[in-house]
HTML snippet that shows the backbone in 3Dmol.js (N, CA, C, O; Angstrom):
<script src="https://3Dmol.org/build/3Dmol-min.js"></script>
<div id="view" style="width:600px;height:400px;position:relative"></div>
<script>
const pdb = `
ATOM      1  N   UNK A   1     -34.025 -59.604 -13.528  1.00  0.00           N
ATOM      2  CA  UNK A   1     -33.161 -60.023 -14.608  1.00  0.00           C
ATOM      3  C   UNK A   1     -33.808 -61.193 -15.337  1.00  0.00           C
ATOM      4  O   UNK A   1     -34.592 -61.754 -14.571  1.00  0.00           O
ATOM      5  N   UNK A   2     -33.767 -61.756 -16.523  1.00  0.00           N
ATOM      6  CA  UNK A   2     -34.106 -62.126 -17.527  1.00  0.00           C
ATOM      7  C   UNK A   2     -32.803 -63.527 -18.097  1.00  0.00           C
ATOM      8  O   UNK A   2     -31.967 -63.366 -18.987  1.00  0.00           O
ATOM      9  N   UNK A   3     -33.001 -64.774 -17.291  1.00  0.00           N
ATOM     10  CA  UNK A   3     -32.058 -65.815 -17.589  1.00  0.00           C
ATOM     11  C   UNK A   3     -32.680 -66.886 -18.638  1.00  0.00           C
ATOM     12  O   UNK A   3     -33.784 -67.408 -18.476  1.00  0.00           O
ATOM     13  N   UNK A   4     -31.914 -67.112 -19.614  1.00  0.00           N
ATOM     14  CA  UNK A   4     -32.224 -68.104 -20.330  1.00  0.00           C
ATOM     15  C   UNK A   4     -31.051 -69.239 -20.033  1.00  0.00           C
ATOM     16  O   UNK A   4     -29.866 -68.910 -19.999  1.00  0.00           O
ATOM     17  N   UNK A   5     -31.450 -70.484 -19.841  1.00  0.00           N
ATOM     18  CA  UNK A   5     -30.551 -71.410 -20.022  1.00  0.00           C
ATOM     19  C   UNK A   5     -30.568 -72.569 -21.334  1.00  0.00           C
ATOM     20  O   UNK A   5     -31.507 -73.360 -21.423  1.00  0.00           O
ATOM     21  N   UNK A   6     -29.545 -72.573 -22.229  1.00  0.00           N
ATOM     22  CA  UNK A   6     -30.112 -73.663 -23.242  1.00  0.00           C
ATOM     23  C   UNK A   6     -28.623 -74.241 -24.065  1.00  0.00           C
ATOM     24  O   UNK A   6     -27.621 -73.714 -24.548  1.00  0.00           O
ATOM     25  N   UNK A   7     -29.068 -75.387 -23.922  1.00  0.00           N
ATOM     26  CA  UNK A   7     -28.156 -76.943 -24.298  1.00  0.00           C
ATOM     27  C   UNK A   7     -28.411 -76.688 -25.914  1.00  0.00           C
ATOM     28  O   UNK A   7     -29.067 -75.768 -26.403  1.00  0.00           O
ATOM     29  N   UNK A   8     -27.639 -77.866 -26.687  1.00  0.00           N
ATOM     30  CA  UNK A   8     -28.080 -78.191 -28.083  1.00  0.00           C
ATOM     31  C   UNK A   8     -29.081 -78.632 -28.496  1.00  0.00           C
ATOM     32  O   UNK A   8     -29.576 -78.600 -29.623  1.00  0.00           O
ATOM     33  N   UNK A   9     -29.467 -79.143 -27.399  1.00  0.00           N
ATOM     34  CA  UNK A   9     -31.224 -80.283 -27.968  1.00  0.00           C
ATOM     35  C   UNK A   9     -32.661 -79.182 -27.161  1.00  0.00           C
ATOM     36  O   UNK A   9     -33.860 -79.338 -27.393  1.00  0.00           O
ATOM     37  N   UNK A  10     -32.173 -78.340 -26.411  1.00  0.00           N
ATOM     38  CA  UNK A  10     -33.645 -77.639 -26.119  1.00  0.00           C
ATOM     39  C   UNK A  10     -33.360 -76.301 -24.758  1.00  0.00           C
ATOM     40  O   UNK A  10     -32.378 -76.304 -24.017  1.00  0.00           O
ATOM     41  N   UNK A  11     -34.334 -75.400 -24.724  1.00  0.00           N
ATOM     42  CA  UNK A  11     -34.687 -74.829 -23.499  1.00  0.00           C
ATOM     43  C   UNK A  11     -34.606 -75.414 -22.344  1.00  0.00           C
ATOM     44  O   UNK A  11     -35.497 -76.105 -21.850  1.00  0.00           O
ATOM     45  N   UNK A  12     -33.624 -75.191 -21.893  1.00  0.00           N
ATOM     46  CA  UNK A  12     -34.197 -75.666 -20.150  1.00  0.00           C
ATOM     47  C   UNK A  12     -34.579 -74.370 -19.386  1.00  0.00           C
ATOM     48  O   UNK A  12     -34.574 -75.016 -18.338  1.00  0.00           O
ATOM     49  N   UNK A  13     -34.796 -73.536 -19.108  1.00  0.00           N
ATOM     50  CA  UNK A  13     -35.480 -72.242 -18.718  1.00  0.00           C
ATOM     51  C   UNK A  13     -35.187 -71.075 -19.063  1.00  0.00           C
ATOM     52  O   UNK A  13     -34.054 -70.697 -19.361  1.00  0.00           O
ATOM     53  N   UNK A  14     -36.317 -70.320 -19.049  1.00  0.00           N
ATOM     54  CA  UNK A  14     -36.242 -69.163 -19.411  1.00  0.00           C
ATOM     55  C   UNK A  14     -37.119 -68.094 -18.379  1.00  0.00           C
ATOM     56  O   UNK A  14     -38.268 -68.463 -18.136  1.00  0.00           O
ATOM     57  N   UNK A  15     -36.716 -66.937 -17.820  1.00  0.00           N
ATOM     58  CA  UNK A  15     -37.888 -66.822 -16.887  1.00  0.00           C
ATOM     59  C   UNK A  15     -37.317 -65.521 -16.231  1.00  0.00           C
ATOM     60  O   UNK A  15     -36.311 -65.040 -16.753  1.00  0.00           O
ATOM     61  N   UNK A  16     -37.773 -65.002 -15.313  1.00  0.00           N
ATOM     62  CA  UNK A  16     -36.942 -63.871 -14.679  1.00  0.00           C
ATOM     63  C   UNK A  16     -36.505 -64.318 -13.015  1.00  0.00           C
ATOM     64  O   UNK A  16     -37.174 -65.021 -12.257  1.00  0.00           O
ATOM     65  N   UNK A  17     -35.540 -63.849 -12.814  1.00  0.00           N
ATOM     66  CA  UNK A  17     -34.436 -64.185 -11.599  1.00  0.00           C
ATOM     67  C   UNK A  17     -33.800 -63.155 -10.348  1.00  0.00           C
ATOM     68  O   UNK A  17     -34.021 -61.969 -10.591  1.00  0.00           O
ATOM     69  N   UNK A  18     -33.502 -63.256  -9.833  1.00  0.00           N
ATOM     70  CA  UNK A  18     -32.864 -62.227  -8.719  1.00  0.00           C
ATOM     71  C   UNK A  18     -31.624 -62.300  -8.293  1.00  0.00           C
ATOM     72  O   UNK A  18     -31.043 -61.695  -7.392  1.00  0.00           O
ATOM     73  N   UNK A  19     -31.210 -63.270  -9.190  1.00  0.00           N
ATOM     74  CA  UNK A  19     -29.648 -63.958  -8.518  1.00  0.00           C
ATOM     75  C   UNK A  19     -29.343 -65.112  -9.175  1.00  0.00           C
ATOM     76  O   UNK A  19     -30.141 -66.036  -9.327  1.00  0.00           O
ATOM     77  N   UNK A  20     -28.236 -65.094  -9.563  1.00  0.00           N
ATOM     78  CA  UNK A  20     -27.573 -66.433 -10.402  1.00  0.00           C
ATOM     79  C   UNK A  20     -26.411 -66.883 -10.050  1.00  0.00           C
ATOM     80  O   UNK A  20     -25.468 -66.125 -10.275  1.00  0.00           O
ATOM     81  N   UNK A  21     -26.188 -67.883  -9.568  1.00  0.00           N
ATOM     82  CA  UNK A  21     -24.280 -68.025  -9.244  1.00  0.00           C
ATOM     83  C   UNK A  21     -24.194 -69.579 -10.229  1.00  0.00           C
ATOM     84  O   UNK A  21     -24.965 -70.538 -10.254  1.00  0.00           O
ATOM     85  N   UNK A  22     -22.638 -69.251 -11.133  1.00  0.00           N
ATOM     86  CA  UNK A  22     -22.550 -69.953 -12.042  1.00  0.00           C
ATOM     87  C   UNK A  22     -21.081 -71.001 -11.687  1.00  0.00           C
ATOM     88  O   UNK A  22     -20.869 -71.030 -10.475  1.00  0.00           O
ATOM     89  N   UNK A  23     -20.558 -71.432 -12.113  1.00  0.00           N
ATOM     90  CA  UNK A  23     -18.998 -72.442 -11.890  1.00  0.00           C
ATOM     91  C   UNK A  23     -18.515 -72.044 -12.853  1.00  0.00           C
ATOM     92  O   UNK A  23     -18.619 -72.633 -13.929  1.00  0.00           O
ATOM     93  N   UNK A  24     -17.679 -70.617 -12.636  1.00  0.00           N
ATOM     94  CA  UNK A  24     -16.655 -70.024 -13.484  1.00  0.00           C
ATOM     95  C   UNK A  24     -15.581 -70.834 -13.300  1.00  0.00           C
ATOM     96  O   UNK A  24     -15.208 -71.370 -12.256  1.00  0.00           O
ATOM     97  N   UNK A  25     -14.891 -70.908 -14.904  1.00  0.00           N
ATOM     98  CA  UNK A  25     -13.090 -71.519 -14.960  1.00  0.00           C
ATOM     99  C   UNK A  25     -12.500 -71.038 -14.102  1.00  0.00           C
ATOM    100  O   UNK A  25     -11.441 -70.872 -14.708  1.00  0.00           O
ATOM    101  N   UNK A  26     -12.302 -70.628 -13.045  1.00  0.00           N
ATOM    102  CA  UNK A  26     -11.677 -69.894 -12.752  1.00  0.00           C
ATOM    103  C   UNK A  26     -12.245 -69.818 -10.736  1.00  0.00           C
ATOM    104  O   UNK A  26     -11.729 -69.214  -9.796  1.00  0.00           O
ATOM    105  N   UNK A  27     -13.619 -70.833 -10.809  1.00  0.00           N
ATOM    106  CA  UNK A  27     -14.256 -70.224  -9.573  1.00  0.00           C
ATOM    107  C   UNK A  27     -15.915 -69.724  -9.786  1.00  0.00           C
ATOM    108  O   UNK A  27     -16.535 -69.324 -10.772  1.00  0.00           O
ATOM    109  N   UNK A  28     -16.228 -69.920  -8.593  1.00  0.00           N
ATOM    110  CA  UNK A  28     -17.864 -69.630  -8.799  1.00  0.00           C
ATOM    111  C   UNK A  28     -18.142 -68.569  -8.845  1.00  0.00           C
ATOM    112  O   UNK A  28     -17.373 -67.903  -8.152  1.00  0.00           O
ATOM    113  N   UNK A  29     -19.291 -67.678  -9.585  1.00  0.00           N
ATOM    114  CA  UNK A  29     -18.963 -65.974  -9.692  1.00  0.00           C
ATOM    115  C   UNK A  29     -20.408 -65.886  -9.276  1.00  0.00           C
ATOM    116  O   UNK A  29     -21.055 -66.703  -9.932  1.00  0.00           O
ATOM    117  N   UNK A  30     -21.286 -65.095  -8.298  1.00  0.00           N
ATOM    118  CA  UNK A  30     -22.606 -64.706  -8.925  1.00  0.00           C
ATOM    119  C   UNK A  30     -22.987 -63.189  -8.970  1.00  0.00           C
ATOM    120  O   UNK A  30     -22.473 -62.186  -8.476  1.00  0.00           O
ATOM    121  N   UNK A  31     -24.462 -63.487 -10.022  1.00  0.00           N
ATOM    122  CA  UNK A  31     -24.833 -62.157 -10.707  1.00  0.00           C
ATOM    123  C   UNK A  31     -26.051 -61.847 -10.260  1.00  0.00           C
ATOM    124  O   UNK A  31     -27.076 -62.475  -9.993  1.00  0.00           O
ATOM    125  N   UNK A  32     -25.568 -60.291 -10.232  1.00  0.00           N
ATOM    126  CA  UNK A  32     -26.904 -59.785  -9.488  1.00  0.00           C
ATOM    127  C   UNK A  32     -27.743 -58.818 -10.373  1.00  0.00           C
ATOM    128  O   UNK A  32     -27.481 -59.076 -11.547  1.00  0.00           O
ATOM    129  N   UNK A  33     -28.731 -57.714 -10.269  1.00  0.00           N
ATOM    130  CA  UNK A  33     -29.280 -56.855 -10.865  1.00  0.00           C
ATOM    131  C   UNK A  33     -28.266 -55.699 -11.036  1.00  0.00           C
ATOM    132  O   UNK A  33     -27.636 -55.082 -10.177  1.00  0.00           O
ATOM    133  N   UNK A  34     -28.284 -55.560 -12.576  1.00  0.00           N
ATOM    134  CA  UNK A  34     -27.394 -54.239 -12.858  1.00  0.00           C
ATOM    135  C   UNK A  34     -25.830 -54.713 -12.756  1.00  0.00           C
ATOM    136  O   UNK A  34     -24.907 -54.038 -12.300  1.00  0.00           O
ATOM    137  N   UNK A  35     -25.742 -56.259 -13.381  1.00  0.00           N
ATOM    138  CA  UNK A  35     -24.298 -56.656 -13.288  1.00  0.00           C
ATOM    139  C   UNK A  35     -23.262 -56.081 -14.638  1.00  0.00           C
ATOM    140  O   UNK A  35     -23.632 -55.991 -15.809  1.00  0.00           O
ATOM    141  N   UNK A  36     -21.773 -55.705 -14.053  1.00  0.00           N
ATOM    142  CA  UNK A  36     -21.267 -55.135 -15.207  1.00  0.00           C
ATOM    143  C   UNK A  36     -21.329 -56.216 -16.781  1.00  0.00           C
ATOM    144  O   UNK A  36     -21.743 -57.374 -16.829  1.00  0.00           O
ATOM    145  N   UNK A  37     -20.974 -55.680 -17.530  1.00  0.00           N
ATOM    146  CA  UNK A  37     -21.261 -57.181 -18.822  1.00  0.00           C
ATOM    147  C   UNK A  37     -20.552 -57.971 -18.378  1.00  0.00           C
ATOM    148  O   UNK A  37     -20.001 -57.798 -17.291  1.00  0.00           O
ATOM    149  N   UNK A  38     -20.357 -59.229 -19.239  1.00  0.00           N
ATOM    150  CA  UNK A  38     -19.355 -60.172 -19.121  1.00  0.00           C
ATOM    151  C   UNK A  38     -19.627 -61.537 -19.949  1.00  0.00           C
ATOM    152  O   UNK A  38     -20.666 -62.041 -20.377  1.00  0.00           O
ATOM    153  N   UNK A  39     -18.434 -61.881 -19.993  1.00  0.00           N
ATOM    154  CA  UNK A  39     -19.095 -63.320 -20.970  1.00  0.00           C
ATOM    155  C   UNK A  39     -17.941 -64.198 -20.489  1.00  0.00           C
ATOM    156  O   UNK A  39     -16.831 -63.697 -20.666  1.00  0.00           O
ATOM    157  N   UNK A  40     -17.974 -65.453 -19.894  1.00  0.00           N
ATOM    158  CA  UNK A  40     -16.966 -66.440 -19.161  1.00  0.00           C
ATOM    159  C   UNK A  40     -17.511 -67.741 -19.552  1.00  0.00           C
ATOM    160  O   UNK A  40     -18.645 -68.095 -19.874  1.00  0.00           O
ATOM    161  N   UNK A  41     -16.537 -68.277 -19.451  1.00  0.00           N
ATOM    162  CA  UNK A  41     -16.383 -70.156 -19.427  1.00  0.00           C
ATOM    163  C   UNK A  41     -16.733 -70.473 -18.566  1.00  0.00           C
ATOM    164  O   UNK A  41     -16.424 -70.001 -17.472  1.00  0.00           O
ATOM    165  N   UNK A  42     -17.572 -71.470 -18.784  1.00  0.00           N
ATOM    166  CA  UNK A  42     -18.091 -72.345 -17.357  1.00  0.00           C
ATOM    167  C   UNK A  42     -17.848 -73.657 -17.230  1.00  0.00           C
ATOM    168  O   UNK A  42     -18.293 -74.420 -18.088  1.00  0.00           O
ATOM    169  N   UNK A  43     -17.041 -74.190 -16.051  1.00  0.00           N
ATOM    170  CA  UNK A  43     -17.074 -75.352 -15.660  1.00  0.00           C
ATOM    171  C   UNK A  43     -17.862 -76.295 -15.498  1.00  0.00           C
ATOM    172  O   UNK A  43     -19.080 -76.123 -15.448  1.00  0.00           O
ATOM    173  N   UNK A  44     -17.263 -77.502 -15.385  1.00  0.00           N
ATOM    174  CA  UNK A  44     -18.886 -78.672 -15.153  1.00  0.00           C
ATOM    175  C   UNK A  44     -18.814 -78.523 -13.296  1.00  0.00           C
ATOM    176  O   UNK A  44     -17.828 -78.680 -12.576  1.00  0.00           O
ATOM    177  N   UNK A  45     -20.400 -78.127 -12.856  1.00  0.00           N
ATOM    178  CA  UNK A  45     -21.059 -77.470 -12.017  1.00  0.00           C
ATOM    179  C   UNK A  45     -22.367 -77.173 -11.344  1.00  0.00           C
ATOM    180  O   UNK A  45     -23.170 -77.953 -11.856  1.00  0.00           O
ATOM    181  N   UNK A  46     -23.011 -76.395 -10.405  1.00  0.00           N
ATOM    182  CA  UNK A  46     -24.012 -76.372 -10.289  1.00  0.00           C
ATOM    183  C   UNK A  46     -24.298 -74.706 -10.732  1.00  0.00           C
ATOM    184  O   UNK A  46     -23.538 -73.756 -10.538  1.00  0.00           O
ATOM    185  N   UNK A  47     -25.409 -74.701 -11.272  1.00  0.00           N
ATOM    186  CA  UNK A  47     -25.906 -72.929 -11.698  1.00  0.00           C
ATOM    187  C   UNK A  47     -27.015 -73.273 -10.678  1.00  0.00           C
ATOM    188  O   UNK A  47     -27.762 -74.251 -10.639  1.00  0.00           O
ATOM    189  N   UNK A  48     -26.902 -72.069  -9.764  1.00  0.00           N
ATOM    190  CA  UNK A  48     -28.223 -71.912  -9.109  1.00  0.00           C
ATOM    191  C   UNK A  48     -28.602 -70.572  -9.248  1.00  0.00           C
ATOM    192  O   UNK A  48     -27.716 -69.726  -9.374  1.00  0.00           O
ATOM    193  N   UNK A  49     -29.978 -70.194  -9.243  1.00  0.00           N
ATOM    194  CA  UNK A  49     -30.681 -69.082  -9.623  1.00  0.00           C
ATOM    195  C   UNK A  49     -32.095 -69.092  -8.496  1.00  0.00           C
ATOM    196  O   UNK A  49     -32.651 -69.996  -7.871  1.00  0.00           O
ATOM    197  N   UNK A  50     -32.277 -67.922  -8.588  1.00  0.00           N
ATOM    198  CA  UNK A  50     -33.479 -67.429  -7.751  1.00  0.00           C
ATOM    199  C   UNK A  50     -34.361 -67.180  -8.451  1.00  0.00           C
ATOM    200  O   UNK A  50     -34.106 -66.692  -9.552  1.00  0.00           O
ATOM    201  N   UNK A  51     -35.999 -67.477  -7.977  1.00  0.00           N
ATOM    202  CA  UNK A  51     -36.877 -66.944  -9.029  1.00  0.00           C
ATOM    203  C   UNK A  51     -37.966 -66.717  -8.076  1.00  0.00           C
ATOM    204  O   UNK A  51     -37.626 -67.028  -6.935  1.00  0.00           O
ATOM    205  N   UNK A  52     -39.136 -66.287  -8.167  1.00  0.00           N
ATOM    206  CA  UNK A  52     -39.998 -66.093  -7.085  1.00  0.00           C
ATOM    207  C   UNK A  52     -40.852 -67.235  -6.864  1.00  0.00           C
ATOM    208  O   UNK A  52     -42.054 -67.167  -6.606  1.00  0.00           O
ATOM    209  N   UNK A  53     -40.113 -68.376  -6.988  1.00  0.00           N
ATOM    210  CA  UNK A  53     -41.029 -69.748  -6.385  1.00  0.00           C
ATOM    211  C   UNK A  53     -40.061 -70.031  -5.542  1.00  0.00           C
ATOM    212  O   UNK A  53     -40.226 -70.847  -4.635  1.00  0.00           O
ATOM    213  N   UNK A  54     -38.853 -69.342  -5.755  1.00  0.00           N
ATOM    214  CA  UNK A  54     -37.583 -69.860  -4.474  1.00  0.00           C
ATOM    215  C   UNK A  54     -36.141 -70.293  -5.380  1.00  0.00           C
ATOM    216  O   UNK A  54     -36.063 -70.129  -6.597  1.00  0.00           O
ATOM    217  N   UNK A  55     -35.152 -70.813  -4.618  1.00  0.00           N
ATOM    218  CA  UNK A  55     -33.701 -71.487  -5.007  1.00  0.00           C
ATOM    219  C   UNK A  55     -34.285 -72.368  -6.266  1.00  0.00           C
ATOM    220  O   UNK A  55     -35.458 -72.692  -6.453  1.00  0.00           O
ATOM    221  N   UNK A  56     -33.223 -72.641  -7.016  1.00  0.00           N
ATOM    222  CA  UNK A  56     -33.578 -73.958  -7.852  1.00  0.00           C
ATOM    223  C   UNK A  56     -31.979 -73.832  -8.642  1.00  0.00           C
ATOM    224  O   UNK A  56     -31.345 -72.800  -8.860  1.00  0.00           O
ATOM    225  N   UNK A  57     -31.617 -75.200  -8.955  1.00  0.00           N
ATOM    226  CA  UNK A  57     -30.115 -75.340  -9.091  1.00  0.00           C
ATOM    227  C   UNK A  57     -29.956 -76.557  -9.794  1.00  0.00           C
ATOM    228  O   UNK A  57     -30.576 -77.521  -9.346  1.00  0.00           O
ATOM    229  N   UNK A  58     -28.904 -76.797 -11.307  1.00  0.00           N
ATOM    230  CA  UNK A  58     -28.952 -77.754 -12.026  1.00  0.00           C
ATOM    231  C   UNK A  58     -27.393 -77.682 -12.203  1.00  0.00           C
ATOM    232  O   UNK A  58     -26.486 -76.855 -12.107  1.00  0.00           O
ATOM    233  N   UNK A  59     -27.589 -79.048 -12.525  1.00  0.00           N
ATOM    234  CA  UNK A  59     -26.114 -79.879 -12.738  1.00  0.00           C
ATOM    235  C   UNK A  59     -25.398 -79.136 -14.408  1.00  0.00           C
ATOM    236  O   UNK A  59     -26.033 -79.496 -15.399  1.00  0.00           O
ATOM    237  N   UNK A  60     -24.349 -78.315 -14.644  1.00  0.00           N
ATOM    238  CA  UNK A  60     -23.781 -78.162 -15.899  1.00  0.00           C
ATOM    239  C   UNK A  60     -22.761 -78.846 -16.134  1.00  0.00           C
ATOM    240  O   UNK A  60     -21.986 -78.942 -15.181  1.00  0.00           O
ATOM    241  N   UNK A  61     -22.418 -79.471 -17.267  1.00  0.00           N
ATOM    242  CA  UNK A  61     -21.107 -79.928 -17.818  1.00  0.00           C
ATOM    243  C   UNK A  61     -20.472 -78.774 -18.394  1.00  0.00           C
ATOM    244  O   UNK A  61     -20.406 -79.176 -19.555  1.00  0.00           O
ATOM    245  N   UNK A  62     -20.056 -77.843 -18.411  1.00  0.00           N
ATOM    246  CA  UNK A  62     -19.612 -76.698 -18.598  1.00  0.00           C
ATOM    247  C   UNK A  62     -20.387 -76.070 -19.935  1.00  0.00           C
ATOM    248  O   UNK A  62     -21.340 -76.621 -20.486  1.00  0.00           O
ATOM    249  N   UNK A  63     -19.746 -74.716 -20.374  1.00  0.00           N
ATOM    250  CA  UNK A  63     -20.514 -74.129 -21.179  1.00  0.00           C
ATOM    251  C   UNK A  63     -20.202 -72.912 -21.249  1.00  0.00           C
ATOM    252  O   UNK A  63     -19.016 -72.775 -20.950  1.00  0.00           O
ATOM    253  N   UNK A  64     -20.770 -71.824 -21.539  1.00  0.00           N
ATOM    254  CA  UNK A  64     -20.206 -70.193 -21.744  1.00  0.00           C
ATOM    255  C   UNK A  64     -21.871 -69.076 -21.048  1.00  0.00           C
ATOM    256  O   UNK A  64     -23.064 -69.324 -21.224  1.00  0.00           O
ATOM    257  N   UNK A  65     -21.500 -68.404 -20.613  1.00  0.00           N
ATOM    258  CA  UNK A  65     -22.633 -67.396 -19.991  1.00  0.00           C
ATOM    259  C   UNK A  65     -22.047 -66.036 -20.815  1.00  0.00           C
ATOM    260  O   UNK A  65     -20.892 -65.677 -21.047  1.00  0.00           O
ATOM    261  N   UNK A  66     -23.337 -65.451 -21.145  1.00  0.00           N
ATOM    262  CA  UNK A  66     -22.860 -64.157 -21.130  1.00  0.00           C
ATOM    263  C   UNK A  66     -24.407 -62.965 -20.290  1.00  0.00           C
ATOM    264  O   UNK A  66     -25.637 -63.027 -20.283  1.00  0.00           O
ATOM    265  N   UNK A  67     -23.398 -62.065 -19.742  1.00  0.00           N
ATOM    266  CA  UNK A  67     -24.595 -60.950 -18.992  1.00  0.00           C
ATOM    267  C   UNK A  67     -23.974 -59.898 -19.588  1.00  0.00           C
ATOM    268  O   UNK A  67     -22.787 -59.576 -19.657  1.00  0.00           O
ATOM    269  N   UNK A  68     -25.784 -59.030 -20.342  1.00  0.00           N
ATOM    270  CA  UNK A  68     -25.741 -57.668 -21.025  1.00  0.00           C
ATOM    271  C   UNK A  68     -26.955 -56.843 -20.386  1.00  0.00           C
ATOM    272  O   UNK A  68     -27.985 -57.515 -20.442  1.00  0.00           O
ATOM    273  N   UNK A  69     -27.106 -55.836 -19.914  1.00  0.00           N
ATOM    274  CA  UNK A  69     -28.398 -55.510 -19.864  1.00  0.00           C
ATOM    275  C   UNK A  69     -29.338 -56.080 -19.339  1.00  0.00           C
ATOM    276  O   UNK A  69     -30.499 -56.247 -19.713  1.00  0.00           O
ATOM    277  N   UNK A  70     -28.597 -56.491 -18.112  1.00  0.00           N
ATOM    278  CA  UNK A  70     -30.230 -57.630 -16.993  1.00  0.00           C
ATOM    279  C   UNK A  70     -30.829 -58.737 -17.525  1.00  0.00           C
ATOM    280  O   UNK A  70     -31.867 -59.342 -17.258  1.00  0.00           O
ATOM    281  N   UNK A  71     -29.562 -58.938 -18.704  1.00  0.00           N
ATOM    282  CA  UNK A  71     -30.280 -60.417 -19.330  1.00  0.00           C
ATOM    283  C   UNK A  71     -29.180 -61.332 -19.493  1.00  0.00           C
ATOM    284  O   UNK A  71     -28.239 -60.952 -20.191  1.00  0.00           O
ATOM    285  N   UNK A  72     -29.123 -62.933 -18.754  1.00  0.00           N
ATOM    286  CA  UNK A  72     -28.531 -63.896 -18.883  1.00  0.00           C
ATOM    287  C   UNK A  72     -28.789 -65.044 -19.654  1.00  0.00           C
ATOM    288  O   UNK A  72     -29.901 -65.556 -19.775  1.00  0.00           O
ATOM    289  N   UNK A  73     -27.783 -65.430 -20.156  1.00  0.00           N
ATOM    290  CA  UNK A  73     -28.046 -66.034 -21.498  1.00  0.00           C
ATOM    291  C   UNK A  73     -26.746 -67.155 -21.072  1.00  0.00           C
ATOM    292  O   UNK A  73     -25.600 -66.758 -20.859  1.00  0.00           O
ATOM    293  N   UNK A  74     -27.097 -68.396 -21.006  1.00  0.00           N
ATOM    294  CA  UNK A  74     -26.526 -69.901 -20.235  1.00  0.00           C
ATOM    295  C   UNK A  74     -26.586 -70.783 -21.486  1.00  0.00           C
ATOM    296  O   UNK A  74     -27.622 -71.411 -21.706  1.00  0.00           O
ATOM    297  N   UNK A  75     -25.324 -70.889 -22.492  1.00  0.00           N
ATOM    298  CA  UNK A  75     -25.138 -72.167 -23.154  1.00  0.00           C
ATOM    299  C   UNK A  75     -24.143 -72.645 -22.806  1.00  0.00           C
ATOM    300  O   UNK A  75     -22.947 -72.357 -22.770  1.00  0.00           O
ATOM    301  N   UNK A  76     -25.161 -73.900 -22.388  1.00  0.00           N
ATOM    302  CA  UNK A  76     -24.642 -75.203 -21.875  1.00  0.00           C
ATOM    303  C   UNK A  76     -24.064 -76.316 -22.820  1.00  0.00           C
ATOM    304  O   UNK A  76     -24.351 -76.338 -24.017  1.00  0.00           O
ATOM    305  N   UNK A  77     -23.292 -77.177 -22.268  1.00  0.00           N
ATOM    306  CA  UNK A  77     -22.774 -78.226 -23.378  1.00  0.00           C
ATOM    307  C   UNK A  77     -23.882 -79.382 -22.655  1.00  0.00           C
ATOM    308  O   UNK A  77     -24.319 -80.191 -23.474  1.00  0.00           O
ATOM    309  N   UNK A  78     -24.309 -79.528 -21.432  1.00  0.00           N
ATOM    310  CA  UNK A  78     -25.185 -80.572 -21.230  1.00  0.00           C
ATOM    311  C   UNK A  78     -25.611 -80.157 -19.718  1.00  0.00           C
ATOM    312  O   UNK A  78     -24.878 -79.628 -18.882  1.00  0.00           O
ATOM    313  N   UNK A  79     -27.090 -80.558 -19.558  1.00  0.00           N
ATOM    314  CA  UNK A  79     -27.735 -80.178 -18.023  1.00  0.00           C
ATOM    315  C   UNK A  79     -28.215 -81.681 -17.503  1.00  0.00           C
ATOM    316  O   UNK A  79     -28.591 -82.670 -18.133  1.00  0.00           O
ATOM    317  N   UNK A  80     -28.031 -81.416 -16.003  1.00  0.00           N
ATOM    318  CA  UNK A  80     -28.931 -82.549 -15.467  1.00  0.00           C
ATOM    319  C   UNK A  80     -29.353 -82.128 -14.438  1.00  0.00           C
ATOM    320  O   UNK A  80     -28.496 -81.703 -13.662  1.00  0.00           O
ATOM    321  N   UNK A  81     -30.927 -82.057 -13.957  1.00  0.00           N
ATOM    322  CA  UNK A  81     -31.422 -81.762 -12.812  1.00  0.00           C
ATOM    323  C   UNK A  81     -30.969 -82.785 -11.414  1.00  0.00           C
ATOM    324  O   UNK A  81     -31.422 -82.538 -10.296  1.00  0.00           O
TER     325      UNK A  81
END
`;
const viewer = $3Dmol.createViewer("view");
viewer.addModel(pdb, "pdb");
viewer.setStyle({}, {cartoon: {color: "spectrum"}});
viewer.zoomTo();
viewer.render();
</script>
């Protein structure tokens, strides 16, 4: 899968993934390969994602995700590693 994450002022990654768990309104949700669509609100949180260097996980102040087609797409209102 194919995650982009990005704030107002820049890219914070873009890259391919195996797993994403996000801080849904509602509760933490994660996404896997071949996830149904979806587009949700995100809480202020941690997004962690898999990539083939291993775990890696950043601080969100909330924001909106949407998954189409093995591709995640993460706007954020603000990140902090």
């Amino acid at each position: 899968m194919h995650l982009e994450i990005i704030t107002p002022d820049k890219k914070v990654f873009q890259g391919e993934v195996s797993e994403a768990t996000f801080p849904g309104a509602s509760g933490a949700f994660q996404i896997l390969k071949n996830h149904a669509p979806v587009v949700s609100a995100l809480a202020k949180g941690t997004v962690s994602y898999t990539t083939n260097d291993g775990k890696k996980s950043i601080e969100v102040d909330g924001g909106v995700v949407e998954v189409r087609d093995n591709e995640i797409i993460l706007l954020a209102e603000k990140v902090t590693d």
